[in-house]
DRENKE-887585 format. One line per 8 residues: number of its first residue (from 1); their letters; for each residue x, y, z of C-alpha. Coordinates in nm, 3 decimals, always signed. Each point is the difference from the previous one (the first is absolute). Layout:
// residues N
NUM	A	X Y Z ~ ...
This chain:
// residues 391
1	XXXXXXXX	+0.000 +0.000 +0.000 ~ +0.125 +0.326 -0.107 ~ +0.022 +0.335 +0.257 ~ -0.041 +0.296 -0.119 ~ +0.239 +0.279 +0.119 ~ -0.245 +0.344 +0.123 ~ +0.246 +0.276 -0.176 ~ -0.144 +0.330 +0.090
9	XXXXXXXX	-0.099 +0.164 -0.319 ~ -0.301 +0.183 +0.061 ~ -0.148 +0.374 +0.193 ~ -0.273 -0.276 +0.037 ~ +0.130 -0.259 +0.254 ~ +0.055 +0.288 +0.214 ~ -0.216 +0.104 +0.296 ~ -0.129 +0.309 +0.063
17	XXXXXXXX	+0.056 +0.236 +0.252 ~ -0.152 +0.253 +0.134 ~ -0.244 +0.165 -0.195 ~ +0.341 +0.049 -0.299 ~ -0.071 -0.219 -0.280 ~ +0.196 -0.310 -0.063 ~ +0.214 +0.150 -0.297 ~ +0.119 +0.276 +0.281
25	XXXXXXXX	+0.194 -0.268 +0.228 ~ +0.175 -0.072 -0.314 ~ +0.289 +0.186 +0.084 ~ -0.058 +0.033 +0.433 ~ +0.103 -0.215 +0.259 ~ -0.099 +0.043 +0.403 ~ +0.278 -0.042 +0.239 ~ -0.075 -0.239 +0.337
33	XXXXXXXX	+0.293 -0.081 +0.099 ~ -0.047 +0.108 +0.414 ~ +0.364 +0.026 +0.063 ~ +0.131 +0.261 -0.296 ~ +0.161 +0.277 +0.074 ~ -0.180 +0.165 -0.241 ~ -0.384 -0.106 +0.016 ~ -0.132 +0.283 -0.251
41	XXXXXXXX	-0.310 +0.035 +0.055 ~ -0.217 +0.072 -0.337 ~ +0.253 -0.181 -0.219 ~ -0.276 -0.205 -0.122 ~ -0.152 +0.291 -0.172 ~ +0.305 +0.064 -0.148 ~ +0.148 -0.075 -0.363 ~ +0.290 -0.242 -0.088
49	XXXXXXXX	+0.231 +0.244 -0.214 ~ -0.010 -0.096 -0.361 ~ +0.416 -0.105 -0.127 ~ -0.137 +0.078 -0.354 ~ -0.214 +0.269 -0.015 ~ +0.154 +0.309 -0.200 ~ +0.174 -0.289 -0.192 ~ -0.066 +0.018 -0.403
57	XXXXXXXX	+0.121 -0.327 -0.028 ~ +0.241 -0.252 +0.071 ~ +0.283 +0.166 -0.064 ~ -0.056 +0.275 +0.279 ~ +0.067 -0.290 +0.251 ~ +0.372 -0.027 +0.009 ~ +0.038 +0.294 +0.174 ~ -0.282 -0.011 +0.212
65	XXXXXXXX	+0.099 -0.344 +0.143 ~ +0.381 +0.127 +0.035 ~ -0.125 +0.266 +0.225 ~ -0.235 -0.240 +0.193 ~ +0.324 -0.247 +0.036 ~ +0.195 +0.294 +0.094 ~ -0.305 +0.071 +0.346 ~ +0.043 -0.369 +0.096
73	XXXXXXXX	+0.393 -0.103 -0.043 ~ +0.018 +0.367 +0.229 ~ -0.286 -0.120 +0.226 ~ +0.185 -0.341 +0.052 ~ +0.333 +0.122 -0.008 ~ +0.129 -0.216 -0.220 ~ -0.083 -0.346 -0.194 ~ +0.340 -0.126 -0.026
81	XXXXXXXX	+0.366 +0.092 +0.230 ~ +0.178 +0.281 -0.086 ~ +0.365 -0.029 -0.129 ~ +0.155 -0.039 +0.327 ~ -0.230 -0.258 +0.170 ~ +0.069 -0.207 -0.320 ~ +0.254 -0.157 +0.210 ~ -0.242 -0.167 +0.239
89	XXXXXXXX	-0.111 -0.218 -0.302 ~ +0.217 -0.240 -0.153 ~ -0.094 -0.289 -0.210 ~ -0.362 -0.157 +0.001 ~ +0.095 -0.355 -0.172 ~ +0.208 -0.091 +0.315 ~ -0.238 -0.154 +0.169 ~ -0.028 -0.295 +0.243
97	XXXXXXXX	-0.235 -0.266 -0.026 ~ -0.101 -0.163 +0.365 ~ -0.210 -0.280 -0.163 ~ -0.193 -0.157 -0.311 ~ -0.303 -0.198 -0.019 ~ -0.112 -0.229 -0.337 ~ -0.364 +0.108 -0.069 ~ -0.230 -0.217 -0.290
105	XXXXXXXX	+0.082 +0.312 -0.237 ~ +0.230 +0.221 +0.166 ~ +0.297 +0.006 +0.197 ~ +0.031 +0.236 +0.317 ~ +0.315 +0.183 +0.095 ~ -0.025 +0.144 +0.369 ~ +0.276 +0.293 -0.104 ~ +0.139 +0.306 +0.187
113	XXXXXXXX	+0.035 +0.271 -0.197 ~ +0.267 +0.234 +0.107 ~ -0.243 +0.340 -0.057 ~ +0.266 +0.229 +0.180 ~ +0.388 -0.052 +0.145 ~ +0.007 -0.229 +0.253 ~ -0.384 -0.035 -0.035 ~ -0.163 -0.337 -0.133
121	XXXXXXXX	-0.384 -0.013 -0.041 ~ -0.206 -0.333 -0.035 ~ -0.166 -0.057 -0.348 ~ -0.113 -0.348 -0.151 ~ +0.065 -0.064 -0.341 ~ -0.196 -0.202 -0.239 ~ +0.143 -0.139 -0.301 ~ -0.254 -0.166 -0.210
129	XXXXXXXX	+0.118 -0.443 -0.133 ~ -0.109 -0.152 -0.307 ~ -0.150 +0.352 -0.105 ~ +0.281 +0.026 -0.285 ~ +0.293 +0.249 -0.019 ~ -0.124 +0.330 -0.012 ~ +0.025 +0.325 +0.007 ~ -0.252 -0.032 +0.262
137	XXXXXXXX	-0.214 +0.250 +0.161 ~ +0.097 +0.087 +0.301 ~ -0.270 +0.162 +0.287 ~ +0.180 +0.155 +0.414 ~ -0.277 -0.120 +0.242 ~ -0.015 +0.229 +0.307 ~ -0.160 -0.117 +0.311 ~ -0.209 +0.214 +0.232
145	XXXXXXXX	-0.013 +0.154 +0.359 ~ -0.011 -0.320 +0.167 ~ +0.139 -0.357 -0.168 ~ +0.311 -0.016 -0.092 ~ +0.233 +0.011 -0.332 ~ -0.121 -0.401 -0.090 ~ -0.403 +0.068 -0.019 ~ -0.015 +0.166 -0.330
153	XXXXXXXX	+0.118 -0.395 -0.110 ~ -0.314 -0.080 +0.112 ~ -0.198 +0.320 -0.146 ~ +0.124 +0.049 -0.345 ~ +0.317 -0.176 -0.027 ~ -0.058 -0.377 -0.048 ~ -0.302 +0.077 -0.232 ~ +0.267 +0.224 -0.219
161	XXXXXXXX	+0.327 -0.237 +0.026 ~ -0.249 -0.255 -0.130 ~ -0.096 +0.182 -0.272 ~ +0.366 +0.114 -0.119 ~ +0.055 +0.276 +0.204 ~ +0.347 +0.030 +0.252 ~ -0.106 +0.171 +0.281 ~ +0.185 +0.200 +0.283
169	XXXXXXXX	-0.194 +0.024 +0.293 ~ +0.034 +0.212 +0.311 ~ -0.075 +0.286 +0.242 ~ +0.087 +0.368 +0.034 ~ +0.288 +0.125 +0.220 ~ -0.241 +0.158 +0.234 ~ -0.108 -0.421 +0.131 ~ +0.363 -0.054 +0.011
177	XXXXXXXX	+0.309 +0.179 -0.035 ~ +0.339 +0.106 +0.156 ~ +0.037 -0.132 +0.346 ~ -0.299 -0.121 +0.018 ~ -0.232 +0.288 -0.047 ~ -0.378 -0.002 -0.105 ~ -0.175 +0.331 -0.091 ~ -0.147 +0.036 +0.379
185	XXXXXXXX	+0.385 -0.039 +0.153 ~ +0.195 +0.221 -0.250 ~ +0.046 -0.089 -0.308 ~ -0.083 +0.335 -0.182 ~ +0.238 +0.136 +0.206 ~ +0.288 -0.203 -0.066 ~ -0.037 +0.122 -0.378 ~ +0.019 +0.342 +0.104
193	XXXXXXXX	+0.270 -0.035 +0.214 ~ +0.216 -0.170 -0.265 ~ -0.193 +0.188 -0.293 ~ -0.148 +0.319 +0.058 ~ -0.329 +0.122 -0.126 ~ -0.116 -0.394 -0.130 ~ -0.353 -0.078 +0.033 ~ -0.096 -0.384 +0.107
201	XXXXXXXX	-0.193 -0.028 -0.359 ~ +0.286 +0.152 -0.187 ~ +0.229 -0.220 +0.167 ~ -0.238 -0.289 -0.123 ~ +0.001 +0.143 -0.338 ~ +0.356 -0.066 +0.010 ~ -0.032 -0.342 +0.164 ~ -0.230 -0.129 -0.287
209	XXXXXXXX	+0.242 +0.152 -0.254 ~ +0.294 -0.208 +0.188 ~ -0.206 -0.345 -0.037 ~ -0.056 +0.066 -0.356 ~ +0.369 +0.109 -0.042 ~ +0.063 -0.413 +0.162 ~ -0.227 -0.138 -0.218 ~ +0.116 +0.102 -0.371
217	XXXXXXXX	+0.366 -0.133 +0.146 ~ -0.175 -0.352 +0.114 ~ +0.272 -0.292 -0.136 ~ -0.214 -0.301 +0.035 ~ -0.294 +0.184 -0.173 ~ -0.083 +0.208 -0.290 ~ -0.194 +0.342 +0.088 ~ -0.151 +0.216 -0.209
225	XXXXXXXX	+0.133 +0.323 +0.105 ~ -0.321 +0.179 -0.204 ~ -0.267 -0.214 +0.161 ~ +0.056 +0.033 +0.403 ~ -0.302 +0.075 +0.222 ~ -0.093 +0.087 +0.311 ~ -0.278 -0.102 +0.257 ~ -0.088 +0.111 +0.334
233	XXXXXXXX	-0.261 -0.004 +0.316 ~ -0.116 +0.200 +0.207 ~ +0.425 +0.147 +0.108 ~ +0.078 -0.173 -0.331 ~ -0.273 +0.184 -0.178 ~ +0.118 +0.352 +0.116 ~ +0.359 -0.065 -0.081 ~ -0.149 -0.110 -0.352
241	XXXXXXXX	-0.162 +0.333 -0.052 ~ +0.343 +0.165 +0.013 ~ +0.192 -0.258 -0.161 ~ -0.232 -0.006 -0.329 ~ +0.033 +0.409 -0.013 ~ +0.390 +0.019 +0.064 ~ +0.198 -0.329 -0.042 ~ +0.103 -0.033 -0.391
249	XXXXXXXX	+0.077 -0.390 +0.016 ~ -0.399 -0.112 +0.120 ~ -0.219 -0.001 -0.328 ~ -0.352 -0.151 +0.148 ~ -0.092 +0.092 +0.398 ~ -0.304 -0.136 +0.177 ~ -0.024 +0.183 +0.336 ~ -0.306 -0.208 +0.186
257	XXXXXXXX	-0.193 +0.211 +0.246 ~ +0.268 +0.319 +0.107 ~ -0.324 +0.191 +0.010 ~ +0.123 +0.247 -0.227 ~ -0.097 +0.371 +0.122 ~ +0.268 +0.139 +0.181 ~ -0.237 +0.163 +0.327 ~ -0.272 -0.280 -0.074
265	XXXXXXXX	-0.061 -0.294 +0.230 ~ +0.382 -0.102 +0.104 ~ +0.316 +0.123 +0.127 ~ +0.209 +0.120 -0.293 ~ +0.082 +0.331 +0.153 ~ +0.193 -0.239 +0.351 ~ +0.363 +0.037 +0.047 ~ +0.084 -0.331 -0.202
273	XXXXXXXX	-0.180 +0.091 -0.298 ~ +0.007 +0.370 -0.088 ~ +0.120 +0.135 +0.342 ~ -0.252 +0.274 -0.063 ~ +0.093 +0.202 +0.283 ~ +0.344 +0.007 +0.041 ~ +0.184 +0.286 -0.064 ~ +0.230 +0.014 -0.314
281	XXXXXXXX	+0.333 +0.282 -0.091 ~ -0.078 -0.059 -0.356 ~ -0.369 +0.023 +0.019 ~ -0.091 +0.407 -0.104 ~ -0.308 +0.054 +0.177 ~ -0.043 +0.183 +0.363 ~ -0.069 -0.332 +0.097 ~ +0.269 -0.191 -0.153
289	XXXXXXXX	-0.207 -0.299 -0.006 ~ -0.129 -0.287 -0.238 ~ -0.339 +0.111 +0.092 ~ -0.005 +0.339 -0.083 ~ +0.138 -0.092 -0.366 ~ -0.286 -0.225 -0.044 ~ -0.315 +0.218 +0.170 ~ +0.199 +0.365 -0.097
297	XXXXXXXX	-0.364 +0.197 -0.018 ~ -0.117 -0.014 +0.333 ~ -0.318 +0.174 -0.099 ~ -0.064 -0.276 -0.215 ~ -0.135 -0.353 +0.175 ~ +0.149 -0.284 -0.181 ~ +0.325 -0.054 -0.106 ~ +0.154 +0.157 -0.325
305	XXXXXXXX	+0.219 -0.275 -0.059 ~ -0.037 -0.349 +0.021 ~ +0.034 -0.336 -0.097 ~ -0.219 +0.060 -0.378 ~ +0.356 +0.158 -0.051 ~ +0.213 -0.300 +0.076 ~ -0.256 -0.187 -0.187 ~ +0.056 +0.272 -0.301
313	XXXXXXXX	+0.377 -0.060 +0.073 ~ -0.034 -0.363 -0.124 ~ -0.147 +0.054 -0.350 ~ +0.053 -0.174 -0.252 ~ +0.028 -0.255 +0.260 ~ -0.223 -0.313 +0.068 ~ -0.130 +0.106 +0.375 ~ -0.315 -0.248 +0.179
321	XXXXXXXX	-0.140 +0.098 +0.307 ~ -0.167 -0.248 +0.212 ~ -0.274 +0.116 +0.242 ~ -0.145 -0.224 +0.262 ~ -0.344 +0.225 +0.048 ~ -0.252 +0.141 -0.254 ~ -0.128 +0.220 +0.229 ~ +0.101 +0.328 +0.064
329	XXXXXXXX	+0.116 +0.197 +0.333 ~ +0.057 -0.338 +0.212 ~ +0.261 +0.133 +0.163 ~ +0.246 -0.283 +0.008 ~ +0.277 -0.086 -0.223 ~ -0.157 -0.164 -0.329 ~ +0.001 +0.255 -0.325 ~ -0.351 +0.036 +0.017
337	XXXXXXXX	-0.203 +0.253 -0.229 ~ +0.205 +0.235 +0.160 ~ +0.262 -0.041 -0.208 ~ -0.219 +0.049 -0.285 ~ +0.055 +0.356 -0.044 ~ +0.415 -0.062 +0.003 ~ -0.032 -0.296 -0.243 ~ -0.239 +0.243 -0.257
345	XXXXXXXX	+0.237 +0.265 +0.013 ~ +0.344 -0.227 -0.063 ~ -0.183 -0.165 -0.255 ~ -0.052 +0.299 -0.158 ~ +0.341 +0.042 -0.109 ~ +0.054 -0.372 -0.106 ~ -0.324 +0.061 -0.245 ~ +0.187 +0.314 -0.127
353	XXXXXXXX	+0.269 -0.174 -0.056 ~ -0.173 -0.293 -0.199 ~ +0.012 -0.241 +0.248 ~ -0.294 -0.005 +0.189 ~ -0.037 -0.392 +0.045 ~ +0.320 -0.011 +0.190 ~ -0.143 +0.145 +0.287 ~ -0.205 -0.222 +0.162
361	XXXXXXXX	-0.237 +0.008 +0.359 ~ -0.135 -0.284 +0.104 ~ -0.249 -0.003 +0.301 ~ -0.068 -0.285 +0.184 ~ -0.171 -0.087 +0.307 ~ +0.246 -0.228 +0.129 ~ +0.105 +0.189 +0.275 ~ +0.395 +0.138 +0.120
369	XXXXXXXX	+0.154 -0.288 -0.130 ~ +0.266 -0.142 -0.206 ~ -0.227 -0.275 -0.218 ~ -0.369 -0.029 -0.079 ~ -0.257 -0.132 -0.247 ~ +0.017 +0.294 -0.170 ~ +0.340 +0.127 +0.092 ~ +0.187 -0.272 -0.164
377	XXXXXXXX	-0.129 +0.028 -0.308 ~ +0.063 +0.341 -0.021 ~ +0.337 -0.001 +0.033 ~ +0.107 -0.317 -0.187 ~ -0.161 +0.117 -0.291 ~ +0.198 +0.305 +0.016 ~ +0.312 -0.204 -0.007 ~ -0.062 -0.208 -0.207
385	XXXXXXX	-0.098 +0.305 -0.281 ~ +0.249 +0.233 +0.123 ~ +0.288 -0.210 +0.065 ~ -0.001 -0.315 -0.158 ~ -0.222 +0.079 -0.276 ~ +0.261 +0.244 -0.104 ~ +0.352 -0.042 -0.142
């Protein structure tokens, strides 16, 4: 029996609300997240800024999107080490493998990677048997705020190194990195110590570019440097938000329930996400802080920049989002019709661009989770399409 994937594609399938009439909520969102630091009242009322408005056509992009990559590489400080921190990354392929297990159609390599000197993070690798000899697609699995580097295996992995994909699966830093430290004991701090201005999701942009930097040097198995995704949950799926927008190497992301509005029903804005509070040298507002560069207008509820422009960022891109809820305003962490608004507005630029089907939302009702009956379809049709189907 086939399922059929619910890809939001109509004003239609959205609820009203209020007495505003459903094309309005188009471009809004409502924020309900009780612990921001910026609650905004109103912002539902509000409109999503347009990326292409003004724009004749295509061609008027390039600069616009320069100047909107310009806001966020300043807002994160950076998306890659500067010159002189190059030296606290040497090379990727020398890793160490701590054990291997013979599956039916796969073979699993329990690696270390070493992601920074003197610094080795756990990944499994999946090499696909009996699957021929490539150039295979290749997908980095990232795990979520709670399991650790080996559950995306479960997830997505064995289901993909079945199918012909290697696979690289693991966490971000902020479940496990220098001496030990999670995002609640320090880790975003030990980056800025060593690095300076760094934001947590830049330094995962980095991370991600890192794995796919080990996996077009793999020896035992062919990658296709052109066709390497990425997938994540929940953590995962707000690390793949930034990685499909700023890391070069990833050609096909699936970020699975990051609830996409910046100030919507999550905790972007905390200190090991976009440290939205702290106070930054380099940051030229009275403030000097991440938040005023995203909410500058304080006259204005709702923020003027947001994640539509990371989604804008990834054009010409393949990009899926996975939402657990088809409701909207449930104040929890699925992409619920919420994101809506952010998804119409990114897509906007993939349809002026020409590209309109590789932009994808599909809404489930499967809940904050990694797999579903209508979450794994989704995303292993977008795979299979956008990575395997291609060459």
């Amino acid at each position: 029996m086939s399922i059929k994937i619910w890809v939001i594609a109509s004003a239609a399938l959205i609820p009203a609300f209020s007495q505003q009439r459903d094309e309005e909520r188009l471009h809004q969102h409502r924020v309900v997240f009780k612990r921001s630091p910026a609650p905004e009242p109103g912002a539902e009322r509000e409109i999503i800024p347009s990326l292409v408005e003004g724009l004749p056509d295509k061609s008027g992009w390039a600069d616009r999107r320069r100047e909107i990559e310009r806001f966020w590489i300043k807002l994160l400080g950076k998306i890659a080490p500067a010159p002189a921190d190059k030296r606290w990354f040497g090379d990727i392929t020398k890793s160490r493998v701590v054990g291997t297990e013979e599956k039916e159609h796969y073979t699993v390599l329990d690696l270390e990677l070493p992601m920074e000197t003197g610094f080795y993070q756990k990944h499994l690798l999946l090499v696909p048997k009996g699957q021929g000899k490539g150039p295979f697609p290749a997908v980095i699995c990232w795990s979520s705020s709670s399991p650790d580097y080996k559950e995306p295996e479960k997830w997505w992995g064995g289901w993909l190194a079945s199918r012909g994909y290697v696979v690289l699966t693991s966490w971000s830093f902020i479940r496990n990195y220098r001496d030990g430290t999670t995002a609640r004991t320090g880790a975003a701090d030990k980056v800025y110590d060593r690095f300076g201005h760094w934001l947590a999701l830049g330094k995962m942009v980095h991370d991600a570019e890192r794995e796919a930097e080990y996996l077009r040097a793999l020896k035992q198995v062919k990658v296709d440097p052109k066709r390497i995704g990425f997938i994540g949950f929940s953590l995962g799926a707000k690390a793949a938000v930034y990685v499909s927008a700023f890391a070069p190497s990833i050609s096909a992301t699936v970020a699975l329930d990051p609830h996409i509005a910046v100030n919507g029903g999550t905790n972007w804005l905390d200190p090991w996400y976009l440290d939205a509070t702290r106070r930054w040298p380099d940051i030229d507002t009275p403030e000097g802080t991440v938040l005023s560069l995203l909410n500058p207008n304080k006259d204005r509820a709702g923020f003027e920049h947001d994640h539509h422009e990371l989604l804008a960022l990834s054009a010409p891109k393949p990009f899926l989002l996975i939402g657990g809820s088809r409701k909207e305003d449930t104040g929890g962490d699925s992409d619920d019709l919420q994101s809506w608004g952010y998804f119409n507005r990114g897509k906007e630029v993939y349809e002026l661009l020409g590209v309109a089907d590789r932009i994808q939302f599909a809404s489930t009702e499967d809940g904050h989770k990694a797999n579903g009956p209508t979450i794994d379809p989704a995303w292993q049709q977008f795979f299979e399409k956008w990575l395997k189907g291609r060459k």
